[in-house]
C-alpha positions in Angstrom: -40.5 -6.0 -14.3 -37.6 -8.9 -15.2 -35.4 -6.3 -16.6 -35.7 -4.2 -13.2 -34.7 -7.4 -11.5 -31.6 -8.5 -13.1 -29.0 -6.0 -12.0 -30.6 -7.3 -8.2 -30.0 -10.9 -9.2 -26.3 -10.2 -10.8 -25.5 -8.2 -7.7 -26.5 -11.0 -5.1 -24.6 -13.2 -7.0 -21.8 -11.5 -7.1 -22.1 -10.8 -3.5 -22.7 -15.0 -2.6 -19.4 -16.1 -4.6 -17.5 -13.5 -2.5 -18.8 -14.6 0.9 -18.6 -18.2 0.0 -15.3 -18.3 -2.4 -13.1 -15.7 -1.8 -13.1 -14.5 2.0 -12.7 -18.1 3.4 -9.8 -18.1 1.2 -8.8 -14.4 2.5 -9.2 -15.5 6.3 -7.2 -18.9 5.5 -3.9 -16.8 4.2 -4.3 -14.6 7.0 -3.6 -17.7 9.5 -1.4 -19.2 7.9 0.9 -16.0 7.3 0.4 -15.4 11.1 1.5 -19.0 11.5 4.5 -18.9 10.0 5.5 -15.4 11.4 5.5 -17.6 14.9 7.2 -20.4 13.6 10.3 -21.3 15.8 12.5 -24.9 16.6 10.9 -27.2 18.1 7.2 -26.9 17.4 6.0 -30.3 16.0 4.0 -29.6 12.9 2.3 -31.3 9.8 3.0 -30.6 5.9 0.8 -30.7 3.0 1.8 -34.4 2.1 1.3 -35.6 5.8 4.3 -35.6 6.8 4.6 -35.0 10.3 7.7 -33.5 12.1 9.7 -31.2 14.8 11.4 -27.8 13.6 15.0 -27.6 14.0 16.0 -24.5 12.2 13.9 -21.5 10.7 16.3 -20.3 7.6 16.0 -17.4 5.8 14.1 -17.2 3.0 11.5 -19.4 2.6 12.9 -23.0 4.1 12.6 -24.9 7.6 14.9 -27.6 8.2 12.2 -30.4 9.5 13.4 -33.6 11.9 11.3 -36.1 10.7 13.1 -38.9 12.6 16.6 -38.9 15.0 19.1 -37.1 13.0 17.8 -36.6 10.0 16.5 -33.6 8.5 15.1 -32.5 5.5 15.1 -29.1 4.2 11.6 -28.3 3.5 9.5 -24.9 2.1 7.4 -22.8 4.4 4.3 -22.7 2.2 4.3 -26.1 2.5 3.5 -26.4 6.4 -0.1 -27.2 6.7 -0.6 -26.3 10.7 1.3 -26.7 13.8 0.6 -29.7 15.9 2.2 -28.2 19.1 3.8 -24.9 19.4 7.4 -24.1 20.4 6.4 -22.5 23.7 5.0 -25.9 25.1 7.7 -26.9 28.3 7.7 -30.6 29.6 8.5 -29.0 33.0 5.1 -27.1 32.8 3.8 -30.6 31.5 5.0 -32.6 34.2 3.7 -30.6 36.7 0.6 -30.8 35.9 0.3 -34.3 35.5 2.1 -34.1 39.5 -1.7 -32.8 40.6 
């Protein structure tokens, strides 16, 4: 009766490391490659090392130049961006009308 039950066993725990190791993983690329598809200047966003700044440029390749305090920049890679703190599309107009209510 074990040996009718083993191929079960094997293919249940195949199935759990999938659902718990690899498509988290799967659905955390996804957003981030969707992230950096919408990166543009002037979103304020945070790195893998903390540190926390406003895009200024999007270069080719695979670098953003970062303003991580007034007038200075550092040159920085995209896989390194760990989320977006505000997006780009955020206006202080819109902002300051709201607050106006």
């Amino acid at each position: 009766m074990s040996g009718l039950l083993l191929p079960i066993y094997i293919i249940i725990f195949i199935g759990l490391i999938y659902l718990v190791g690899v498509r988290p993983q799967q659905k955390r690329r996804k957003e981030l490659e969707a992230i950096m598809s919408r990166l543009q200047p002037g979103a304020e966003i945070v790195t893998v090392a903390g540190i926390y700044g406003t895009v200024t440029e999007v270069e080719e390749g695979d670098t953003v130049l970062l303003e991580v305090a007034e007038d200075i920049d550092i040159r920085i890679a995209k896989a390194a961006i760990a989320r977006v703190v505000t997006p780009a599309t955020v206006d202080d107009d819109t902002l300051s009308a709201d607050t106006d209510d």
